[in-house]
C-alpha positions, 0 to 999 in steps of 0.5 A: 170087847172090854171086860165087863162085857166079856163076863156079861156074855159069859154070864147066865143071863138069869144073873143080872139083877131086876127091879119093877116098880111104880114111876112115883116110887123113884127117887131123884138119884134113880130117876137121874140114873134112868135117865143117863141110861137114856141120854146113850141115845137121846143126849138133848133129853132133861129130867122132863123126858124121863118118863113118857108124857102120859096124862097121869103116871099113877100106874106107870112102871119102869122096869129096869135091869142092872148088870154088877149094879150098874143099869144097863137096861129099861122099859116102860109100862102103863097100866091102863086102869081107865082110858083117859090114863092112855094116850089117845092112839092106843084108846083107838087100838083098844077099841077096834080090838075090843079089848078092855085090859091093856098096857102100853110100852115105851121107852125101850132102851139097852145101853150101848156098851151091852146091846147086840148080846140078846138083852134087847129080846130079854127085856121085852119078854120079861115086861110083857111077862109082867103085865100078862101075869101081874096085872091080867093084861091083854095086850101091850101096844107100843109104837115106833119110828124105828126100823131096827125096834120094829124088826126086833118086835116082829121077831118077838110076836107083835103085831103091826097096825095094818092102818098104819102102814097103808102110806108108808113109803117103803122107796125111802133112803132112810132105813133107820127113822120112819117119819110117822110111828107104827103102832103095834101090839102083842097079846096075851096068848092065855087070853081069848083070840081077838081079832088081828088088824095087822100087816100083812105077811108081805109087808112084813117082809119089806119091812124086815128086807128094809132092816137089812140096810139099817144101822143097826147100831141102836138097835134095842 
């Protein structure tokens, strides 16, 4: 472990620096920044792959955390203020839930000098904190191909789309990639109870068990 990752380990993690702001805000240097931090993952990816292909980005937020100011960290958020803001996966989501306020993320990313030290976890938390406080969200949908991701947000609370799942090859050999992504959602516990159409409690497990022989070296 190098230095800077020794002092971010033995640092408060209250002490990395945050920023949430509109996607618009962004200028050219923080959005060529943004997306550095992405190429660790995503290396083909050009300035158009910065923000998520939504069908407008007026209420798109990035959240961003900076360690000793360098980026180390990100998430996106749209706030859905009309549904054809949302992508049309999550329209069907909201609709079967019934539920009117929502917000949906992408583009989770921890650069890789600095996963594996909670900050996966940390990011989540603090973006969907943002969306229930800020902006009276219900819930969050996200969807993902990624084993290591899922497993991470079923740790943190989220929901898996039942619908989804129904087909999924659990034999495969791939346990990093799925070929379809699986929609998923957390929700505003301070909100009223919605009803839940997720996966099932031993599904779960399959998919967790699935994780076990993940490489989990891009993990978020």
């Amino acid at each position: 472990m190098d230095m800077l990752n020794n002092d971010l380990v033995h640092s408060p993690i209250a002490h990395l620096q945050s920023d949430f702001t509109l996607a618009k805000s962004l200028s050219w240097k923080e959005q060529y920044e943004l997306l550095s931090l992405l190429n660790t993952s995503y290396p083909d990816w050009g300035i158009d792959k910065v923000f998520e292909d939504y069908p407008s980005l007026s209420s798109l937020y990035i959240f961003r955390l900076y360690f000793k100011d360098r980026l180390i960290a990100s998430r996106q958020l749209l706030v859905v203020n009309s549904l054809n803001q949302a992508p049309l996966w999550s329209r069907k989501m909201a609709h079967d839930l019934s539920i009117k306020r929502f917000a949906t993320g992408s583009r989770a990313i921890v650069h890789p000098d600095f996963r594996n030290q909670g900050l996966g976890k940390k990011l989540i938390s603090l973006v969907n904190h943002e969306a229930y406080t800020n902006n009276a969200i219900e819930s969050v949908f996200g969807s993902s191909t990624s084993i290591a991701a899922i497993s991470l947000y079923l740790r943190l609370g989220a929901k898996l789309w039942k619908k989804d799942i129904n087909d999924l090859d659990i034999n495969s050999k791939n346990y990093s990639r799925l070929k379809t992504p699986i929609r998923y959602y957390y929700k505003n516990n301070s909100m009223d109870k919605i009803k839940a159409t997720y996966l099932s409690p031993e599904n779960v497990s399959r998919i967790n068990g699935m994780n076990r022989t993940t490489n989990l070296n891009n993990a978020i």
